[in-house]
N, CA, C and O of each residue as an XYZ file, in Angstrom:
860
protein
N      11.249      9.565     13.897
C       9.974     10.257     13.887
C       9.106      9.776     15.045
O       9.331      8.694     15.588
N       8.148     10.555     15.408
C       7.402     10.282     16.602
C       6.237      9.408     16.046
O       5.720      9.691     14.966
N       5.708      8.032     17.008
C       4.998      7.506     16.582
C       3.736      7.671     16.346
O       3.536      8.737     16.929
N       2.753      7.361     15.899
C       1.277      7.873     16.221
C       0.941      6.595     17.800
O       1.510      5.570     18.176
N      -0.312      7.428     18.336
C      -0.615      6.861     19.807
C      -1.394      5.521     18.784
O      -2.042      5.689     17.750
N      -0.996      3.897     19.637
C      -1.842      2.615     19.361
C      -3.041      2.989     19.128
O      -3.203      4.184     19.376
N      -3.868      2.502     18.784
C      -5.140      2.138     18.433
C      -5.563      1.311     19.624
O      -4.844      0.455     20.139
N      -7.318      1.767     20.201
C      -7.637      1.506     21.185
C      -7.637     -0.591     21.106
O      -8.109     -1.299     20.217
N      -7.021     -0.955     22.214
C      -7.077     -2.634     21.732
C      -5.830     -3.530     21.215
O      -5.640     -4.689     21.584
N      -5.026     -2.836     20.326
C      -3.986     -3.181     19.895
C      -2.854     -2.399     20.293
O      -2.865     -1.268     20.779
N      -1.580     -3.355     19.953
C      -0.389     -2.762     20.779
C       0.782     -3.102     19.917
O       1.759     -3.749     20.293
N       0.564     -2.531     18.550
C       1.511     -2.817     17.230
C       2.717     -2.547     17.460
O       2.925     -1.431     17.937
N       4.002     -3.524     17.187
C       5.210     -2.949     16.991
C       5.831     -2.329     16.153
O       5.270     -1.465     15.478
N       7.129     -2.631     16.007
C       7.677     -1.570     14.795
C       7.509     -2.247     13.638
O       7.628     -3.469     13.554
N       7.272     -1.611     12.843
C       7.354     -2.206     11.132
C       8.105     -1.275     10.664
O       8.657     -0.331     11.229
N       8.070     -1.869      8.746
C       8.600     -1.511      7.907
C       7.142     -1.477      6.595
O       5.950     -1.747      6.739
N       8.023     -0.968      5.224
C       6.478     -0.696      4.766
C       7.148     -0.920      2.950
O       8.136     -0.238      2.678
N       6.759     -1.556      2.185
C       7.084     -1.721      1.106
C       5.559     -1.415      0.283
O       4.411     -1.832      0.130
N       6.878      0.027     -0.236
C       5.530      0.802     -0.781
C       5.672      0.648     -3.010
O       6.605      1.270     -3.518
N       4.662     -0.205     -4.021
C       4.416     -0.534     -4.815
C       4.559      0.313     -6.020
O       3.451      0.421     -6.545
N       5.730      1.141     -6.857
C       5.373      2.086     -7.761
C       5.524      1.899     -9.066
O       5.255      2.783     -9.878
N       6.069      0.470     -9.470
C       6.263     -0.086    -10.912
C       4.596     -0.195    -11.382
O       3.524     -0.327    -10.792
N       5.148     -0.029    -13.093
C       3.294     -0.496    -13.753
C       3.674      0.615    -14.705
O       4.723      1.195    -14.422
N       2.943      1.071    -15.906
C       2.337      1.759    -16.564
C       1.161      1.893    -16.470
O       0.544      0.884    -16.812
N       0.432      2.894    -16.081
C      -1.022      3.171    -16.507
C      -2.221      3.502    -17.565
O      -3.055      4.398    -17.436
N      -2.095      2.413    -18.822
C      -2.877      2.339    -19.700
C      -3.415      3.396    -19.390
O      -3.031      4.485    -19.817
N      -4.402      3.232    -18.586
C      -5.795      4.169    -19.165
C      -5.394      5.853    -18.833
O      -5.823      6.981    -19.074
N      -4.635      5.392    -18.346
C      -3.901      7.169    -18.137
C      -3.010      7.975    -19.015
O      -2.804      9.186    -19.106
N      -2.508      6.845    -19.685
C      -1.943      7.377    -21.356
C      -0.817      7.181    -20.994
O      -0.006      8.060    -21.285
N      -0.365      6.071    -20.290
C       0.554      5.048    -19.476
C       1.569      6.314    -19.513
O       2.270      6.642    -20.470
N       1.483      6.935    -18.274
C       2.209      7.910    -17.180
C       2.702      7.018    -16.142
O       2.145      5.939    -15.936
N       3.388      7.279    -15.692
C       4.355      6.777    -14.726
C       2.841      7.366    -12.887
O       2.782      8.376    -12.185
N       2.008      6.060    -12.913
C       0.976      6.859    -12.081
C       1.459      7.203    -10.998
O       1.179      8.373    -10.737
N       2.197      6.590    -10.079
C       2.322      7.213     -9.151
C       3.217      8.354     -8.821
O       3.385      8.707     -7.654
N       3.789      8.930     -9.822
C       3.868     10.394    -10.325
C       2.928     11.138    -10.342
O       3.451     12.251    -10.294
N       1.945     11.257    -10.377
C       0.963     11.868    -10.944
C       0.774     12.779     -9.816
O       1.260     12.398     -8.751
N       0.046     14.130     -9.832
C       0.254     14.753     -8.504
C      -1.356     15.085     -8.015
O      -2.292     15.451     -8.727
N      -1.339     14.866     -6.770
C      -2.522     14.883     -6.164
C      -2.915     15.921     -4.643
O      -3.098     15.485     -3.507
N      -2.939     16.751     -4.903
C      -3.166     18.171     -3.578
C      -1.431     18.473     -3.714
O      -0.679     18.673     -2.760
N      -0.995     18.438     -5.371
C       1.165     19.061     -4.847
C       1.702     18.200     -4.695
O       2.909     18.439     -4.658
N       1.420     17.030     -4.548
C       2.421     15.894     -4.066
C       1.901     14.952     -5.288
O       0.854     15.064     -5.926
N       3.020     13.919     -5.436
C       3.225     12.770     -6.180
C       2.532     11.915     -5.321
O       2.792     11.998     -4.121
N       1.236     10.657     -5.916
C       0.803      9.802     -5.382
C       1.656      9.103     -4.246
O       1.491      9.257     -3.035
N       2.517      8.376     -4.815
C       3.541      7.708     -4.383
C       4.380      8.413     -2.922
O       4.796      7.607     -2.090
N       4.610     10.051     -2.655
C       4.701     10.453     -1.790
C       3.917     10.429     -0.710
O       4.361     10.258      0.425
N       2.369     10.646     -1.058
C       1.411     10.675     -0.203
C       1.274      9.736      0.368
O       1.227     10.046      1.559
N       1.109      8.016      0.161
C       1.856      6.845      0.618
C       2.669      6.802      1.509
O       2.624      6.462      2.691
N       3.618      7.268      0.685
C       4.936      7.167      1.976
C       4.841      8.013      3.356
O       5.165      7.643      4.484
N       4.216      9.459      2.871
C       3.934      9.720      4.154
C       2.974      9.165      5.313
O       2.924      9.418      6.516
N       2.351      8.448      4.617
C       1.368      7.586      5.208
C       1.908      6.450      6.536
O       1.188      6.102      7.472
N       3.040      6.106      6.359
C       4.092      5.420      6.934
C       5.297      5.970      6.862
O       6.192      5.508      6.154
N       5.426      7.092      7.652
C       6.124      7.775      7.614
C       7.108      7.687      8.914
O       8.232      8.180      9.006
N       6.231      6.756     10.122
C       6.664      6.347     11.137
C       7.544      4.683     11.180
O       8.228      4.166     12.063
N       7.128      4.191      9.759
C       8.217      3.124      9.263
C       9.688      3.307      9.693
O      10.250      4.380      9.913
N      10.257      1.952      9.780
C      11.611      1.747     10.355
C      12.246      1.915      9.271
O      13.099      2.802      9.232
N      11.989      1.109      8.131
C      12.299      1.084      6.543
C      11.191      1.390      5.899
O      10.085      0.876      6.067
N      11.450      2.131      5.244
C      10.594      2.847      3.409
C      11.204      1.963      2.411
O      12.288      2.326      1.955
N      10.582      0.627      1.906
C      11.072      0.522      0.838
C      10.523      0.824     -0.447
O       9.392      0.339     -0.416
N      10.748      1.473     -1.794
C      10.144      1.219     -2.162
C      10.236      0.428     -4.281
O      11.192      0.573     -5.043
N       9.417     -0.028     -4.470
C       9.859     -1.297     -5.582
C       9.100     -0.502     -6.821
O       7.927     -0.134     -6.896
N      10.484     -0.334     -8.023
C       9.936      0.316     -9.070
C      10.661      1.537     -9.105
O      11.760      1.750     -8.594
N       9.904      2.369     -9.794
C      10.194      4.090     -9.975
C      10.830      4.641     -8.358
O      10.102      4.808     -7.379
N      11.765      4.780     -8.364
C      12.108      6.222     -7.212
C      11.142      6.850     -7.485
O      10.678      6.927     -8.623
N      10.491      7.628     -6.064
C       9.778      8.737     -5.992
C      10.835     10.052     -5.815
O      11.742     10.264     -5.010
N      10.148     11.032     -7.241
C      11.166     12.614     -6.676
C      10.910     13.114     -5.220
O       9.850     13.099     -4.595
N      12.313     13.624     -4.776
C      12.644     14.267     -4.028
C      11.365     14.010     -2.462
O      10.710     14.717     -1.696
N      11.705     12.119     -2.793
C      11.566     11.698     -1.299
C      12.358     10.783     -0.696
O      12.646      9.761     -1.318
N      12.825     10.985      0.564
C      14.001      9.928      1.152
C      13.475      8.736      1.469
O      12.386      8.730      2.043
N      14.398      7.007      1.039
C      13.819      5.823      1.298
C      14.772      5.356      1.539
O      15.860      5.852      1.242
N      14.584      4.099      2.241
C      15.794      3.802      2.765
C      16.488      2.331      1.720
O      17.570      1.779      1.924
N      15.403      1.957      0.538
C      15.722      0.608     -0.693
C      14.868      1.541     -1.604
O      13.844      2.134     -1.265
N      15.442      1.560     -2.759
C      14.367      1.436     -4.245
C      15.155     -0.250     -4.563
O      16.302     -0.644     -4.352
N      14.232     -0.773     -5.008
C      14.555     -2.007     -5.812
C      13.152     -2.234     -6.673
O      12.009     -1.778     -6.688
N      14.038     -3.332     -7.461
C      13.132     -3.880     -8.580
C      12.304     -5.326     -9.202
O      12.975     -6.243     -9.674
N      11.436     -5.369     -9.167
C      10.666     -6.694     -9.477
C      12.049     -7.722    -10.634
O      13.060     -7.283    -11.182
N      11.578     -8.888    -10.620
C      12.295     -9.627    -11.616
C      11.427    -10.506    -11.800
O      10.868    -11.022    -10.833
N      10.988    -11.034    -13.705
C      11.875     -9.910    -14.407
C      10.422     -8.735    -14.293
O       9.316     -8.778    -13.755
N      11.245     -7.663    -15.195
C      10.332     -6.474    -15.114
C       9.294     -6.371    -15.040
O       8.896     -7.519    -14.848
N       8.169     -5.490    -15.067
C       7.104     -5.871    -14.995
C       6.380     -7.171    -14.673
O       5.244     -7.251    -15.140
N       6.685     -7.877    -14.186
C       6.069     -9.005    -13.713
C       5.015     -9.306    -12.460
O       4.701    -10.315    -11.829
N       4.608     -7.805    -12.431
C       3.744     -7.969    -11.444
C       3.499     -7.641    -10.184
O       4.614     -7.614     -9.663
N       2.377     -7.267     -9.050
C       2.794     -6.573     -8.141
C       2.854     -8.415     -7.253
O       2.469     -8.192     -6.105
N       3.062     -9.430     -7.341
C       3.555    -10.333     -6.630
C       4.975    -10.382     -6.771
O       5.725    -10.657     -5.835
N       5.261    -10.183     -7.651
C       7.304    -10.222     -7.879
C       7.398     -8.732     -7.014
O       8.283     -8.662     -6.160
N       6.675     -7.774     -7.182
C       7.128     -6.738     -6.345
C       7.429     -6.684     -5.023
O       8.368     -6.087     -4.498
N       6.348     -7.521     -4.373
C       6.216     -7.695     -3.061
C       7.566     -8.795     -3.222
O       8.548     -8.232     -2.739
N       7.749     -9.494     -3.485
C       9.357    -10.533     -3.314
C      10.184     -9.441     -3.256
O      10.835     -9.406     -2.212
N      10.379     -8.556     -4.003
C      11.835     -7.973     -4.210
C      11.763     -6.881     -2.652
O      12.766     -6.388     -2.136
N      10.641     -6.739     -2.247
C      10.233     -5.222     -1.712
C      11.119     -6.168     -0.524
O      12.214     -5.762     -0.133
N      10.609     -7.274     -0.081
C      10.266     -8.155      1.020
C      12.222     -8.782      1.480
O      12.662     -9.568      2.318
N      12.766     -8.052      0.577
C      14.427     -8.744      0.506
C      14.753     -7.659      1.574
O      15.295     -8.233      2.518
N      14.646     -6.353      1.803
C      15.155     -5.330      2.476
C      14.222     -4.941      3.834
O      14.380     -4.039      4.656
N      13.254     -5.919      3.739
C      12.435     -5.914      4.956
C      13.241     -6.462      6.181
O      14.125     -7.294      5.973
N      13.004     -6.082      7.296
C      14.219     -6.439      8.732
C      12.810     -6.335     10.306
O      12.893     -6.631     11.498
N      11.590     -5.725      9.375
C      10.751     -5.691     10.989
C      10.206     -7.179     10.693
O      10.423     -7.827      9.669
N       9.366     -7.624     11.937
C       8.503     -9.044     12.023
C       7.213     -8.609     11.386
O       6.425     -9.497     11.061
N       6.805     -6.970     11.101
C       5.449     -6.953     10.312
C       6.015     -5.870      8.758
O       7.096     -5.308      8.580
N       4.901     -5.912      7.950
C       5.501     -5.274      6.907
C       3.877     -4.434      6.476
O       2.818     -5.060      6.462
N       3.965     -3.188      6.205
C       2.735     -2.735      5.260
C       2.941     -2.756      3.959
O       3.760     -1.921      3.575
N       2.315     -3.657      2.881
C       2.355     -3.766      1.455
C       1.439     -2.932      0.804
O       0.272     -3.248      0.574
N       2.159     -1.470      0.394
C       0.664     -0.874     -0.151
C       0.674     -0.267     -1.731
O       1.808      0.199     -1.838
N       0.332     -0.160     -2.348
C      -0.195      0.000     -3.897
C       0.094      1.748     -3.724
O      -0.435      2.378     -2.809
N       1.112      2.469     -4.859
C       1.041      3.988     -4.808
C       0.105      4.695     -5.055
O       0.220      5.907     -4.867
N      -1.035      4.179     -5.521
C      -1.646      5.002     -6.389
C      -3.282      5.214     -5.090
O      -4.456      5.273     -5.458
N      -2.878      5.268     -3.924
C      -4.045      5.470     -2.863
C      -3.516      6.759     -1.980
O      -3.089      6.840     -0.828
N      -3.698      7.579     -2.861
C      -3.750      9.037     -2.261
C      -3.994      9.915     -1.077
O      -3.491     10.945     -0.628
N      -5.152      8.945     -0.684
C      -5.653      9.517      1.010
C      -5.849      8.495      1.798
O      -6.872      8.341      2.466
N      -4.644      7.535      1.771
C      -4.033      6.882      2.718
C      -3.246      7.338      3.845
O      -2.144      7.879      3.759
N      -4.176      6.968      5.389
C      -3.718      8.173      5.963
C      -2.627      7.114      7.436
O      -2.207      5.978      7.216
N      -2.530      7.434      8.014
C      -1.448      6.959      9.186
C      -2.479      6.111      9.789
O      -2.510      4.892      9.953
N      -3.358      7.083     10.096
C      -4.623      6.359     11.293
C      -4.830      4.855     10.480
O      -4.949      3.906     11.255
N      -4.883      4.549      9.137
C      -5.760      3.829      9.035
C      -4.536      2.625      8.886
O      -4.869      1.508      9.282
N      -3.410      2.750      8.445
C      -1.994      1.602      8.643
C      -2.150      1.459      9.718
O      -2.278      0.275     10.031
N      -2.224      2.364     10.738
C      -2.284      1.736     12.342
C      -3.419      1.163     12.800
O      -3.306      0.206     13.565
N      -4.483      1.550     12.491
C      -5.890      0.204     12.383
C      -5.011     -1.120     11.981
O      -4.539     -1.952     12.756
N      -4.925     -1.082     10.601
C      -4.548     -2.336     10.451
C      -3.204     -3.076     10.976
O      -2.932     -4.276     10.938
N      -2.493     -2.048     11.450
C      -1.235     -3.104     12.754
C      -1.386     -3.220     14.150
O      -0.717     -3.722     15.053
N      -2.640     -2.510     14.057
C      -3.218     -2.746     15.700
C      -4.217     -4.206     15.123
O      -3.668     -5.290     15.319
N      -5.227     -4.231     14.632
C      -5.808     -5.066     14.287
C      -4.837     -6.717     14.451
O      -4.837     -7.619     15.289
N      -3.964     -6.415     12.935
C      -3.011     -7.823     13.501
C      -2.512     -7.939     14.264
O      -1.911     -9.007     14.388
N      -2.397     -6.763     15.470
C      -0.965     -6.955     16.528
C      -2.723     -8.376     17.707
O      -2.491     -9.382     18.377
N      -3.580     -7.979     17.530
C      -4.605     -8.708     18.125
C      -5.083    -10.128     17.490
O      -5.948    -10.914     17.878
N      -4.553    -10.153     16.816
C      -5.016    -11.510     16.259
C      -3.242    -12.549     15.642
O      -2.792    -12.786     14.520
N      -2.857    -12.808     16.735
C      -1.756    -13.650     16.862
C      -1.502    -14.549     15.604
O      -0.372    -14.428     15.131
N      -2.267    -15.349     15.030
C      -2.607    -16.133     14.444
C      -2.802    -15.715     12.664
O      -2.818    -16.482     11.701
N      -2.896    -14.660     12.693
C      -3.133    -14.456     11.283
C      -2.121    -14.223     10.687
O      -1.031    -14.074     11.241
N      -2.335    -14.149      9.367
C      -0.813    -13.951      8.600
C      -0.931    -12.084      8.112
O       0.034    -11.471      7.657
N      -2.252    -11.486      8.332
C      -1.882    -10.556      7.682
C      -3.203     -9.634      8.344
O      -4.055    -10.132      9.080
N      -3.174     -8.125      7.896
C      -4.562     -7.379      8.200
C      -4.664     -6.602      6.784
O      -3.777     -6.037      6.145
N      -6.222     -6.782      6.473
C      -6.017     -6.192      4.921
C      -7.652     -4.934      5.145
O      -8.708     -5.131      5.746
N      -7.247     -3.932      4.495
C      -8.440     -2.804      4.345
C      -9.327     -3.522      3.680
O      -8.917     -4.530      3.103
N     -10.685     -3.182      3.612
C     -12.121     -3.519      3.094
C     -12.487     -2.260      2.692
O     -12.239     -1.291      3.409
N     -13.026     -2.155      1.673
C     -14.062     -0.826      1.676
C     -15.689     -1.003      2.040
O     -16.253     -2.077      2.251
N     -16.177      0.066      2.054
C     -17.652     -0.193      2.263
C     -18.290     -1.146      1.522
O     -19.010     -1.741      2.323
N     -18.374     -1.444      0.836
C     -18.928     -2.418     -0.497
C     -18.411     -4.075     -0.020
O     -18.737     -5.112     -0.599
N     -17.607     -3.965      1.079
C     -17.154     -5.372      0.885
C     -15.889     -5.879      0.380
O     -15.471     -6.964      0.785
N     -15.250     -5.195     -0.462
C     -14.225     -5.792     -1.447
C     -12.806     -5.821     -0.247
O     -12.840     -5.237      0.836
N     -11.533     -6.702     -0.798
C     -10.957     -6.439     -0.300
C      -9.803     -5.514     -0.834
O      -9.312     -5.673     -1.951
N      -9.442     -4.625     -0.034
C      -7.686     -4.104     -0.995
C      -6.760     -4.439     -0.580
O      -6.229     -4.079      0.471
N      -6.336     -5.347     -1.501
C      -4.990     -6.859     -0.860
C      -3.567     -6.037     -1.072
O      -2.454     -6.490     -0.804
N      -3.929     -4.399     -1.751
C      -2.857     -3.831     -1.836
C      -2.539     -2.862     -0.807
O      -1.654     -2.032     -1.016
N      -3.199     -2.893      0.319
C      -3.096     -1.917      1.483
C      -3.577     -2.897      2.394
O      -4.740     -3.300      2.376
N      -2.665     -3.307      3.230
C      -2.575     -4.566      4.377
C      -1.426     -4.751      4.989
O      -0.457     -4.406      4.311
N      -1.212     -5.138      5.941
C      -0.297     -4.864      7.235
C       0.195     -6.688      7.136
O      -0.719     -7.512      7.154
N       1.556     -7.141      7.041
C       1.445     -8.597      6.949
C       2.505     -9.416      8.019
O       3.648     -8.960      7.977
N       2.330    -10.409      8.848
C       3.519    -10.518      9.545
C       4.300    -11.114      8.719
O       3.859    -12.045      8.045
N       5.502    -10.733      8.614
C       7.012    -10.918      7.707
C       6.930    -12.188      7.103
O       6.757    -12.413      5.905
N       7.103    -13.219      8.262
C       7.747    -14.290      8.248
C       6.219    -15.158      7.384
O       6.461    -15.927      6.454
N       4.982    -14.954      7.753
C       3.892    -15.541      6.933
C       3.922    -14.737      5.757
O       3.533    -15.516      4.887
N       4.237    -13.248      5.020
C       4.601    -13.150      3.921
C       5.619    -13.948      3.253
O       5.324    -14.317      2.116
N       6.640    -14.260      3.666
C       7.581    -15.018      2.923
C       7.367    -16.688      2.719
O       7.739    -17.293      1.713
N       6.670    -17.324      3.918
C       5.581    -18.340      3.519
C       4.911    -18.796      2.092
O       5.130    -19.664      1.247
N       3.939    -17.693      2.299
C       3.241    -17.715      1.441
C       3.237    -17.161      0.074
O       2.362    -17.228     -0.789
N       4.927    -16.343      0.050
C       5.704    -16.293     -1.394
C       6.252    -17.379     -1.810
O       6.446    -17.633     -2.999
N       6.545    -18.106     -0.866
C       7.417    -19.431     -1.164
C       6.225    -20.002     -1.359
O       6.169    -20.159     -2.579
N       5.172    -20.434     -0.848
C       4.113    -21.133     -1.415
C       3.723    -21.471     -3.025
O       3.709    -22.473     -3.740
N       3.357    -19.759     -3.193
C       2.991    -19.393     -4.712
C       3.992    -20.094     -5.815
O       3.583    -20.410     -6.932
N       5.351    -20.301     -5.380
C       6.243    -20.163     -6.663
C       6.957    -18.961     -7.361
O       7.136    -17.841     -6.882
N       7.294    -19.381     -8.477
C       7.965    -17.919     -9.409
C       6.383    -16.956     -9.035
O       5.175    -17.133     -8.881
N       7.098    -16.216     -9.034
C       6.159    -14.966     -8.342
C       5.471    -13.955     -9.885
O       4.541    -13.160    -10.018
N       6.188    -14.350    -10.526
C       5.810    -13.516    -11.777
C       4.501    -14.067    -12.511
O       4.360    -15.197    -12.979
N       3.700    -13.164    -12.509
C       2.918    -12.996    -13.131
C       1.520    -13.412    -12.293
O       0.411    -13.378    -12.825
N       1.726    -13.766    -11.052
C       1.058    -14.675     -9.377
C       0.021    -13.456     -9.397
O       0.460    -12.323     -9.592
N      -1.516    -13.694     -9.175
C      -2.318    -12.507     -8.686
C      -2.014    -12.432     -7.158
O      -1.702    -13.329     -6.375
N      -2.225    -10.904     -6.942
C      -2.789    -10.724     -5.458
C      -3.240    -11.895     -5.019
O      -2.676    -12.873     -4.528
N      -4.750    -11.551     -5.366
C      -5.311    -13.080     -4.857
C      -5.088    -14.197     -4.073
O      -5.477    -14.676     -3.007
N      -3.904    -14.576     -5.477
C      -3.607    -16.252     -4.677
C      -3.055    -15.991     -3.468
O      -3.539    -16.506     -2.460
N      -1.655    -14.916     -3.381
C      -1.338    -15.083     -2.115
C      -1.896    -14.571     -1.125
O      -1.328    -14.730     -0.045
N      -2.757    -14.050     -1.146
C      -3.806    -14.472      0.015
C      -4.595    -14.864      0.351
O      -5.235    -14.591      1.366
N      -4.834    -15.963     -0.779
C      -5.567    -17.464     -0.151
C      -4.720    -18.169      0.136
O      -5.163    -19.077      0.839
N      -3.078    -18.292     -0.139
C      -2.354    -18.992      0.486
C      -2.172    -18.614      1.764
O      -2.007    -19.530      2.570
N      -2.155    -17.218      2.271
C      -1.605    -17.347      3.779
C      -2.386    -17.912      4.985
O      -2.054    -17.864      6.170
N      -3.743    -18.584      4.312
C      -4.668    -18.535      5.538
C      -5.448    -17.241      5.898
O      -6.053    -16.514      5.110
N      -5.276    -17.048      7.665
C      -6.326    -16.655      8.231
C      -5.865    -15.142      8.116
O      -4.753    -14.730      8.445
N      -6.878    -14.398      7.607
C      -6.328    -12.888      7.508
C      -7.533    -12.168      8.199
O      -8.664    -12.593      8.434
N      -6.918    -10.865      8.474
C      -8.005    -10.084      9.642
C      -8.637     -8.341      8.473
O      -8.016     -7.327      8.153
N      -9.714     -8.682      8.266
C     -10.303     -7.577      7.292
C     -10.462     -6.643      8.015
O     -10.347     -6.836      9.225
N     -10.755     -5.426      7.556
C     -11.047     -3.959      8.640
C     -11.715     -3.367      7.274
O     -11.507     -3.356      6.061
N     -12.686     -2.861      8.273
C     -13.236     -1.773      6.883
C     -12.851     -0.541      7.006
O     -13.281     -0.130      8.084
N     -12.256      0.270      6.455
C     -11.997      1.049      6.394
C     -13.279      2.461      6.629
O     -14.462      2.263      6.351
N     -12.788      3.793      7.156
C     -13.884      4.758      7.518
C     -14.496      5.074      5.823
O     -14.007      5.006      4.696
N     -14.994      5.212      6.044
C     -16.037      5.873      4.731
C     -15.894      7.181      4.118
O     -15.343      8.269      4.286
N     -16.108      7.002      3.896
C     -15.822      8.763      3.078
C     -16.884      9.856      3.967
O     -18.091      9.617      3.993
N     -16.235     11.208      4.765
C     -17.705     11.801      4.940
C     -17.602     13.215      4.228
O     -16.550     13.605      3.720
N     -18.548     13.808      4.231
C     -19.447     15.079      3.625
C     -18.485     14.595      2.421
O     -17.334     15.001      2.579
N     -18.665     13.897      1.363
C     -18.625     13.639      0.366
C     -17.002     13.765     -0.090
O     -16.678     13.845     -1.275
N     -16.232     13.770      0.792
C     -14.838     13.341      0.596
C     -14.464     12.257      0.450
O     -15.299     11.465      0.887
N     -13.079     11.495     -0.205
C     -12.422     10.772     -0.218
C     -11.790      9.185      0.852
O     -10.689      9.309      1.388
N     -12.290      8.324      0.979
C     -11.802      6.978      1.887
C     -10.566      6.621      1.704
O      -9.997      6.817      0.630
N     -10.198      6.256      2.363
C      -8.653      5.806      2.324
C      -8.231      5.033      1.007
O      -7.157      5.145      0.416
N      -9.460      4.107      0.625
C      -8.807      3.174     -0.394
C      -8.956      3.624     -1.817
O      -8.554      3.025     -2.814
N      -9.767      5.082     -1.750
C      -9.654      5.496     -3.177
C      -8.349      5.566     -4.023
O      -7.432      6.386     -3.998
N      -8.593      4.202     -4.949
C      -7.065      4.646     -6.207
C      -7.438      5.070     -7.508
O      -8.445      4.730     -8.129
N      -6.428      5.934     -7.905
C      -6.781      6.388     -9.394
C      -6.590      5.366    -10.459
O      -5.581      4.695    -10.674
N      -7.331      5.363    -10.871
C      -7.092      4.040    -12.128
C      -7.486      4.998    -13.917
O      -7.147      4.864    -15.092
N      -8.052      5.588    -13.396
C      -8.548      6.416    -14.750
C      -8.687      7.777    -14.713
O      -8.944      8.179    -13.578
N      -8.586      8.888    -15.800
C      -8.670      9.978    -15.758
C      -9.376     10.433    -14.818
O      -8.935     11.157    -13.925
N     -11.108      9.872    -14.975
C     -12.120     10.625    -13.745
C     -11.814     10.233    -12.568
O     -12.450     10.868    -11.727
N     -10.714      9.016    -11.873
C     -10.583      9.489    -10.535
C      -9.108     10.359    -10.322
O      -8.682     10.892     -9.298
N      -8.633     10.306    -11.395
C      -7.944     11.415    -11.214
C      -8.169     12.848    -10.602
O      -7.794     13.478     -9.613
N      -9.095     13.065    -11.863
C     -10.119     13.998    -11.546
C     -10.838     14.143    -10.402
O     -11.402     15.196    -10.105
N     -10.853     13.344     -9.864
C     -11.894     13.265     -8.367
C     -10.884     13.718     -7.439
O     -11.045     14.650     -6.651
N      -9.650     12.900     -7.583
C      -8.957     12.849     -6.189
C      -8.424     14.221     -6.432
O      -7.999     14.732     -5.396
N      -8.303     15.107     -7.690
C      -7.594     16.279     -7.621
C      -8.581     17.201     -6.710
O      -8.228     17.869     -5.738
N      -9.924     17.084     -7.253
C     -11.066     17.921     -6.927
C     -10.991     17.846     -5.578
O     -10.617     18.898     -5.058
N     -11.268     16.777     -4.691
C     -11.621     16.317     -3.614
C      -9.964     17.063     -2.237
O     -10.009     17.274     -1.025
N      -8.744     17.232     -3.281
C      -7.559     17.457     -2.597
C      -7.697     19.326     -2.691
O      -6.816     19.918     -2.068
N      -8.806     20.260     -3.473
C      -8.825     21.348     -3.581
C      -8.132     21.967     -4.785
O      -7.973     23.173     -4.972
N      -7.564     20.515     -5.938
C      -6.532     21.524     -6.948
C      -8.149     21.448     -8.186
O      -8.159     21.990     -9.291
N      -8.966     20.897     -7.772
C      -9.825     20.899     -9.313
C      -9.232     21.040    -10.935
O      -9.558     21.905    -11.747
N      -8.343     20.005    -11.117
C      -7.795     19.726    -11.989
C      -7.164     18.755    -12.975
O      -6.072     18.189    -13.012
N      -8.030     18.760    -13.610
C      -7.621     16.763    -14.413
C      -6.497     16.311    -15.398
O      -6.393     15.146    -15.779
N      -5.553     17.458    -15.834
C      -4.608     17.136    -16.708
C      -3.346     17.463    -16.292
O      -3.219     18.436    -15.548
N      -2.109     16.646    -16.734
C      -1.061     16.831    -16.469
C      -0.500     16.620    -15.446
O      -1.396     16.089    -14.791
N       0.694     16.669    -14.581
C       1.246     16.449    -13.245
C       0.920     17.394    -12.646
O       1.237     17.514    -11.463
């Protein structure tokens, strides 16, 4: 596939992208979320196309329907977490950077993975580049990481099961934040995830299907 043009400043190489689809979603009436469909497409697709210029698609958990990857694999043991995920994702990884991203972020778009591998391709030193939203927060589940300081700082943590986000990225050290664009004329930011019916509801509205039930 053809790449997208660098980001002004940075000069990212090739990656790979281990994309997150294990979990049940309680509050969703534990649906398989990144199934769930958002503008026609399955969360989890919209993701992948997101990194679509990836060397490797891996992705950990549920196969996504009728999309090509190049690993499905699985956390151990099950459910144990999206830190065991990232271990298992991280076995079929082969680039020096990796994007670790959560399925359930719908208008996750190319531009903004390449912010964040232009970002780290500029900061030598860090172990990773992670999205911010406006508010400040970080989303440790959409971040660009160099390989070899991911596996670091898995080996750091220990048994990986049951490990928050979090820790491992206070273990890796120095990480490079980006805030992500904002939402405009009242659309959708990159880091919007569905966690509950009403952003379901939002992200359907916001994609043109105005529709809150069912796939």
């Amino acid at each position: 596939m053809t790449r997208p043009a660098a980001a002004a400043g940075g000069e990212p190489g090739p990656y790979d992208a281990v994309v997150l689809t294990g979990g049940r979603a309680s509050r969703l009436g534990g649906a398989s979320k990144p199934e769930l469909e958002v503008g026609g497409l399955a969360m989890a697709a919209r993701v992948l196309a997101a990194v679509g210029d990836a060397d490797r698609r891996i992705v950990v958990g549920a196969a996504v329907s009728d999309t090509e990857v190049d690993l499905v694999a699985r956390e151990e043991p099950r459910g144990g977490g999206p830190v065991a995920a990232i271990a298992a994702g991280l076995v079929g990884v082969r680039a020096s950077a990796v994007a670790v991203l959560a399925a359930d972020l719908p208008f996750l778009d190319a531009m903004t993975v390449l912010d964040l591998r232009a970002a780290l391709a500029l900061k030598p030193a860090a172990a990773a580049a992670l999205l911010v939203d406006t508010d400040g927060r970080d989303q440790r589940l959409c971040a660009v990481w160099r390989t070899e300081a991911l596996r670091v700082a898995l080996a750091a943590v220990g048994g990986p099961a049951g490990v928050p986000v979090s820790a491992l990225v206070a273990t890796a050290g120095t990480m490079v934040r980006r805030t992500g664009r904002p939402a405009t004329r009242g659309g959708p930011p990159p880091w919007f995830d569905c966690d509950t019916p009403e952003d379901l509801a939002a992200a359907r509205s916001w994609a043109g299907l105005g529709r809150s039930g069912g796939k």
